[in-house]
C-alpha positions as CSV (number, residue, x, y, z in Angstrom):
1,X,8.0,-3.9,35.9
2,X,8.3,-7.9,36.8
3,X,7.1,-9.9,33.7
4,X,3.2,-11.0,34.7
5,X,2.8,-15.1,33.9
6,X,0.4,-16.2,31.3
7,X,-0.1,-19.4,33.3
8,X,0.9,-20.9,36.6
9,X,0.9,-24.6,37.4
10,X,2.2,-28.1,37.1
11,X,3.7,-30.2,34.7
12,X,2.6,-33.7,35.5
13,X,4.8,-36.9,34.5
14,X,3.3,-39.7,35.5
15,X,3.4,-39.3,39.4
16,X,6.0,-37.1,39.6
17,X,4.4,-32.7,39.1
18,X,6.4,-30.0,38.2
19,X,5.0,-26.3,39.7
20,X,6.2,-23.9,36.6
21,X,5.6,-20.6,35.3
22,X,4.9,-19.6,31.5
23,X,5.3,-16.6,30.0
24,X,4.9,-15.1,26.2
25,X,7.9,-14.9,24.6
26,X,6.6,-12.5,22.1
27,X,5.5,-9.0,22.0
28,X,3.2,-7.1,19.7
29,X,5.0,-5.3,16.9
30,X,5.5,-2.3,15.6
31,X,2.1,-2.1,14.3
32,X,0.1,1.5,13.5
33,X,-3.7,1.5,13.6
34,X,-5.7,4.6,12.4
35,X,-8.8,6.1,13.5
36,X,-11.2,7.6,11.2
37,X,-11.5,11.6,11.5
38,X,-14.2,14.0,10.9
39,X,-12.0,16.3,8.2
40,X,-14.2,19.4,8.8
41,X,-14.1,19.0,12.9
42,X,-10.9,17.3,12.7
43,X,-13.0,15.1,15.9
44,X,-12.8,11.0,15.5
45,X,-15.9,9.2,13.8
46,X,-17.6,7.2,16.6
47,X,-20.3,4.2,16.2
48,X,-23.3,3.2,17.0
49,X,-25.1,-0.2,17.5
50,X,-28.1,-0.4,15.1
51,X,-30.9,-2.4,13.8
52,X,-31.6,-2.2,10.3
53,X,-35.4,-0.5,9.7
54,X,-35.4,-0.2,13.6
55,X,-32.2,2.3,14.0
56,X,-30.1,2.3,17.8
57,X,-30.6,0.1,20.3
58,X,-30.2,-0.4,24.0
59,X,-27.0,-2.2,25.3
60,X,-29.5,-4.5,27.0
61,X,-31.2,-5.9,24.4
62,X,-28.7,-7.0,22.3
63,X,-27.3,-11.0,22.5
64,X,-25.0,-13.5,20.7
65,X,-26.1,-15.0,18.5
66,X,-24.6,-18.0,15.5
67,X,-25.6,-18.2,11.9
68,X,-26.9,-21.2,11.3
69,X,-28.2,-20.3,7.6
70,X,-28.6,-17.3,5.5
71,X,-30.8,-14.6,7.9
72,X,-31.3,-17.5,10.5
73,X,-29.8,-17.6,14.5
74,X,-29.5,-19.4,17.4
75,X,-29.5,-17.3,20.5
76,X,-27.1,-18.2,23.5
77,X,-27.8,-16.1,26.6
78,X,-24.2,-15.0,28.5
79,X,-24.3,-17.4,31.1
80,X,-24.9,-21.0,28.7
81,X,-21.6,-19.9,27.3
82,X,-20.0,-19.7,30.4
83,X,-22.1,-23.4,31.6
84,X,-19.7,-24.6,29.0
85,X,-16.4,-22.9,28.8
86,X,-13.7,-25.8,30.1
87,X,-12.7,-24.8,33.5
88,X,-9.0,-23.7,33.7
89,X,-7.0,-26.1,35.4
90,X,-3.4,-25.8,37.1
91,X,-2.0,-29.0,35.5
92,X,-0.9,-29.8,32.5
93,X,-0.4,-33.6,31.8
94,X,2.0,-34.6,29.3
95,X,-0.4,-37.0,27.4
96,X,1.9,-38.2,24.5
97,X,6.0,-37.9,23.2
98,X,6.7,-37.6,19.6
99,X,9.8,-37.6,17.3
100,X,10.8,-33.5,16.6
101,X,10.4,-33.9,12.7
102,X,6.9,-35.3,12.9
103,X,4.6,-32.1,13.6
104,X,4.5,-30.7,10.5
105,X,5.4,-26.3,10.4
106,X,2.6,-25.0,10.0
107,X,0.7,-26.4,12.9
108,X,3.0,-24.3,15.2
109,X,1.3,-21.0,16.4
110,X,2.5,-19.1,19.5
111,X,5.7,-19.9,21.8
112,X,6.5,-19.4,25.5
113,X,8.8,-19.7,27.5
114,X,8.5,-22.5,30.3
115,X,10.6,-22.0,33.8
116,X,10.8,-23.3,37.4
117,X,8.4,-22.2,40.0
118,X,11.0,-22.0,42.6
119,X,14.1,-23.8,43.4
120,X,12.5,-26.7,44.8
121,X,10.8,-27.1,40.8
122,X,14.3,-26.8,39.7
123,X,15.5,-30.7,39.8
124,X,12.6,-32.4,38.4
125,X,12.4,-29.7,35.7
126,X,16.2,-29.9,34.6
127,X,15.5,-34.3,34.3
128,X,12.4,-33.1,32.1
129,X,14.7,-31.2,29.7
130,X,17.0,-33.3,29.8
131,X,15.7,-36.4,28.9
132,X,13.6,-34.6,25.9
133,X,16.7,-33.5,24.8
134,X,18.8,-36.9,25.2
135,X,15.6,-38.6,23.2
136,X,15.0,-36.2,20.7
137,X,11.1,-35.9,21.5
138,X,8.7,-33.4,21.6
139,X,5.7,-33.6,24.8
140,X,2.5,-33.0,24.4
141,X,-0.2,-31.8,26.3
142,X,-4.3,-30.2,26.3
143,X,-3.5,-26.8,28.7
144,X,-6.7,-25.1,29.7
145,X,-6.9,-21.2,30.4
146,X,-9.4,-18.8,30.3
147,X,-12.4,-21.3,28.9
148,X,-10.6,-23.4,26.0
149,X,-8.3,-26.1,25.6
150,X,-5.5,-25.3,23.8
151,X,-2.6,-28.2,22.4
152,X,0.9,-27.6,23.3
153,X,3.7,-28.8,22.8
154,X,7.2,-28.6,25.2
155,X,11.0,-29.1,23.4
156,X,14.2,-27.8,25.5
157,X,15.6,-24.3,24.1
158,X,19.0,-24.0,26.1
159,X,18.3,-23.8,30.5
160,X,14.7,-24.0,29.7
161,X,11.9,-25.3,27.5
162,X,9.9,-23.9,25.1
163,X,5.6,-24.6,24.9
164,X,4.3,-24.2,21.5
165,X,0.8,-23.8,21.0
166,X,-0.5,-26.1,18.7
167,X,-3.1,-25.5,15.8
168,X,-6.0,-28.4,15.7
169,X,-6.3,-30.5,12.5
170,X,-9.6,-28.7,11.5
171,X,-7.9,-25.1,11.7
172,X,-5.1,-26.3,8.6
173,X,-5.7,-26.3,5.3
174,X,-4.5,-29.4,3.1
175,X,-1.6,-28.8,1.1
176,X,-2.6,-31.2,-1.7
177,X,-5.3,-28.7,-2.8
178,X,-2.8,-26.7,-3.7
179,X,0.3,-27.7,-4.8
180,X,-1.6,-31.4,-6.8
181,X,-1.6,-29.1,-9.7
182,X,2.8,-28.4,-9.6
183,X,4.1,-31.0,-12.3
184,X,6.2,-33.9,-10.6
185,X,9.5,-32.8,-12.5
186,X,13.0,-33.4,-12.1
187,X,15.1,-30.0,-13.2
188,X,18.1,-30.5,-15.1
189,X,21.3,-30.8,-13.6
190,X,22.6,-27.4,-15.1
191,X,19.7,-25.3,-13.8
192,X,19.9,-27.4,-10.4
193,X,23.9,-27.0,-9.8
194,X,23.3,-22.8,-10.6
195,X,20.5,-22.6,-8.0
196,X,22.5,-24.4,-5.8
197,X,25.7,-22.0,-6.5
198,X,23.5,-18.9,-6.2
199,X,21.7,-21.0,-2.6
200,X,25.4,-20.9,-1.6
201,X,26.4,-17.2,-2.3
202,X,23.6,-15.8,-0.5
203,X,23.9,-18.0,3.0
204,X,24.5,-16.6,5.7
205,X,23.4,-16.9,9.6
206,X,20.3,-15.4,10.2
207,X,20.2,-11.8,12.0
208,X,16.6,-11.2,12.8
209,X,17.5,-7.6,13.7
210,X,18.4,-7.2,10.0
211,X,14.9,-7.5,8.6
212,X,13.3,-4.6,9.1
213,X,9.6,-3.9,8.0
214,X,9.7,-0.7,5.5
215,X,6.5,0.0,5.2
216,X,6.3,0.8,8.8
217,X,9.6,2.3,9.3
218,X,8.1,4.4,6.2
219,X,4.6,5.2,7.7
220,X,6.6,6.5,11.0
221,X,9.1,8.7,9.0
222,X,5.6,10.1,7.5
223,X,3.5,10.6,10.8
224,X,7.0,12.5,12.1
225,X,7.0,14.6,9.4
226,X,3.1,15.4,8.8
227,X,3.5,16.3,12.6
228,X,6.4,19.1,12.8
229,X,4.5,20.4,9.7
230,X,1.8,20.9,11.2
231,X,-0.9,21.3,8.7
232,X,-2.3,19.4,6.0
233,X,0.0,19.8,3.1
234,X,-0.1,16.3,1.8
235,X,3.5,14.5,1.9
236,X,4.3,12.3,-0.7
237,X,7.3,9.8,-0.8
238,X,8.3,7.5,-3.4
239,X,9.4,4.1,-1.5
240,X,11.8,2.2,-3.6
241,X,11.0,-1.2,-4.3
242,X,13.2,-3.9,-5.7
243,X,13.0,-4.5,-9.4
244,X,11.1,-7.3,-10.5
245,X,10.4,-8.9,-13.7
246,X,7.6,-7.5,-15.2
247,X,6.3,-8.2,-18.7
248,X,6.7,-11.4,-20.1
249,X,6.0,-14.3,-18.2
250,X,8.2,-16.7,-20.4
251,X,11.9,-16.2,-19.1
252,X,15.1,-18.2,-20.1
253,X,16.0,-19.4,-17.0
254,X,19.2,-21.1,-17.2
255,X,20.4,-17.0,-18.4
256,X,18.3,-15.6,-15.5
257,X,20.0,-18.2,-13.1
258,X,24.0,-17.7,-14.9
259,X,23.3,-13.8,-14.4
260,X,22.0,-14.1,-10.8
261,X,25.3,-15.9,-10.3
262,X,27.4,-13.7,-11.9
263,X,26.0,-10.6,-10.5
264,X,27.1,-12.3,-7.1
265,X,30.6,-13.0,-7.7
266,X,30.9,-9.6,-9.5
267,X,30.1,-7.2,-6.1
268,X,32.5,-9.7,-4.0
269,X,35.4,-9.3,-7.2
270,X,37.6,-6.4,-7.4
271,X,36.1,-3.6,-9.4
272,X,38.7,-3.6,-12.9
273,X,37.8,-7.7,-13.0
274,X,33.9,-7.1,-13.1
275,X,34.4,-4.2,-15.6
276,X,36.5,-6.6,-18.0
277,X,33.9,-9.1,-17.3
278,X,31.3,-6.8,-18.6
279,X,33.5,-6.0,-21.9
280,X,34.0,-9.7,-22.4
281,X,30.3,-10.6,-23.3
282,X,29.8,-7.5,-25.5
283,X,32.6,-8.2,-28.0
284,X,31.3,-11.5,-28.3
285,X,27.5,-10.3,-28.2
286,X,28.5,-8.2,-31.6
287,X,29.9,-11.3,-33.6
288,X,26.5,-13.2,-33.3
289,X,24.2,-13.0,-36.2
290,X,20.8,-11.2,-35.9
291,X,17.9,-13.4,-35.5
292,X,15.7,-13.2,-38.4
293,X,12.1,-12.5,-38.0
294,X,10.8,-15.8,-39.0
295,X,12.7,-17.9,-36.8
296,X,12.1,-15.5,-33.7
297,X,8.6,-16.0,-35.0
298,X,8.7,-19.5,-34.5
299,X,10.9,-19.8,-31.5
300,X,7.5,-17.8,-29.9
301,X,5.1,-20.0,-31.0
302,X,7.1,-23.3,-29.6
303,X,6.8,-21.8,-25.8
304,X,3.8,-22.8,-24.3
305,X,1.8,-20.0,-22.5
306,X,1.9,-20.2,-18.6
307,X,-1.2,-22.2,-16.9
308,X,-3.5,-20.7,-14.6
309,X,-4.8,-22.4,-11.8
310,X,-7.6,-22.6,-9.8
311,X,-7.6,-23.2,-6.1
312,X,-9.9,-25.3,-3.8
């Protein structure tokens, strides 16, 4: 089955219009959704639209309606909504070029994939890509479909280009209410060069089909499972999780950053060199004196507790 175009239209530069087709280039995931079932019956639980002290109501008389205040609405009949929604249009004029590092991440939203109409689009569209490419610039653009105005944005991605939907300044929160509170330190070089060795030792290209959600892969194994049974013994399965650190929140972590480190080296080392590595540290574990009470006493008072913080 032929891919089916999100939008159809032209590109406009200037005087000079580019007919193109976009399409998604995403696809929902592996996602499960439950429906609620009537144990006894084993039938699914169904709804019904009602009013409170009034109790089911006719498809007819219900409306939209906005929240204005607490228990108070406007009412918008069908068709004022529609008097309003922006009428989709098949151009999309590049209003605007911008340097790639200047939209910050988190305005991104969706992507799509942007191609010639036909081979007659195929000229003008290869000088667009081109020239975004040779200037390092991002277009952008207002698209409308299907009543709003969306933001996009177009970059070249190989033979084509990539849109971006864009989010609008009102739909991102500001990052200063929450990270004004992180202290404006500079880390030690010690600290800094291990995190950087351990930033080093775990690079490598990124695989996407290497990630792998578990919890899905898990829910699937169950569904499988509860379904060759075929009644309603309950199936339970212990998921193992990574270990974290748990407990205390006060770590040393110049030791937690040298074992990090040395745990690396040690899995990529032959096997006799990790296991003298291991007796190494014990011998000279056994020659240091025991802490007395008192001064591990003290050494717990002189670390400040962890601050909590509140967020806008």
């Amino acid at each position: 089955m032929a891919a089916r175009a999100y939008w159809q239209g032209q590109i406009r530069l200037a005087l000079v219009s580019i007919p193109v087709e976009i399409y998604p280039a995403t696809k929902s995931g592996a996602s499960i959704s439950f429906r609620q079932i009537h144990e006894p019956s084993g039938k699914p639980i169904n709804y019904e639209k009602v009013v409170q002290g009034i109790g089911p109501v006719d498809h007819g008389d219900i409306v939209k309606g906005y929240e204005v205040s607490k228990g108070n609405f406007v009412l918008l009949e069908d068709d004022e909504i529609e008097a309003v929604k922006i009428e989709s249009r098949k151009t999309l004029e590049l209003v605007q070029f911008v340097d790639q590092h200047e939209i910050d991440v988190f305005y991104f939203e969706k992507p799509y994939y942007v191609v010639p109409a036909d081979d007659l689009a195929d000229e003008a569209f290869i000088v667009l890509r081109e020239a975004l490419r040779k200037t390092r610039k991002i277009a952008l653009g207002q698209l409308s479909v299907r009543g709003r105005e969306q933001l996009i944005s177009l970059r070249p991605c190989g033979k084509g280009i990539v849109l971006e939907t864009l989010r609008y300044a009102d739909e991102v929160k500001r990052a200063q209410s929450y990270f004004n509170e992180i202290p404006n330190e500079t880390p030690s070089e010690d600290l800094l060069d291990l995190a950087t060795t351990l930033i080093e030792k775990k690079s490598a290209p990124f695989e996407p089909s290497e990630f792998h959600d578990r919890y899905i892969d898990a829910l699937k194994g169950l569904i499988d499972k509860k379904s060759k049974a075929k009644g309603k013994k309950k199936i339970l399965e212990d998921v193992e999780e990574p270990e974290t650190g748990r407990g205390s929140n006060v770590i040393d972590l110049m030791a937690a950053l040298r074992k990090s480190v040395g745990s690396g080296a040690a899995k990529k080392g032959p096997a006799k060199k990790a296991a003298a590595a291991a007796k190494e540290p014990a011998k000279k574990a056994t020659a240091k004196k025991p802490v007395s009470k008192k001064a591990a006493t003290k050494k717990a008072e002189a670390t400040p507790a962890p601050r909590s913080r509140k967020r806008a």
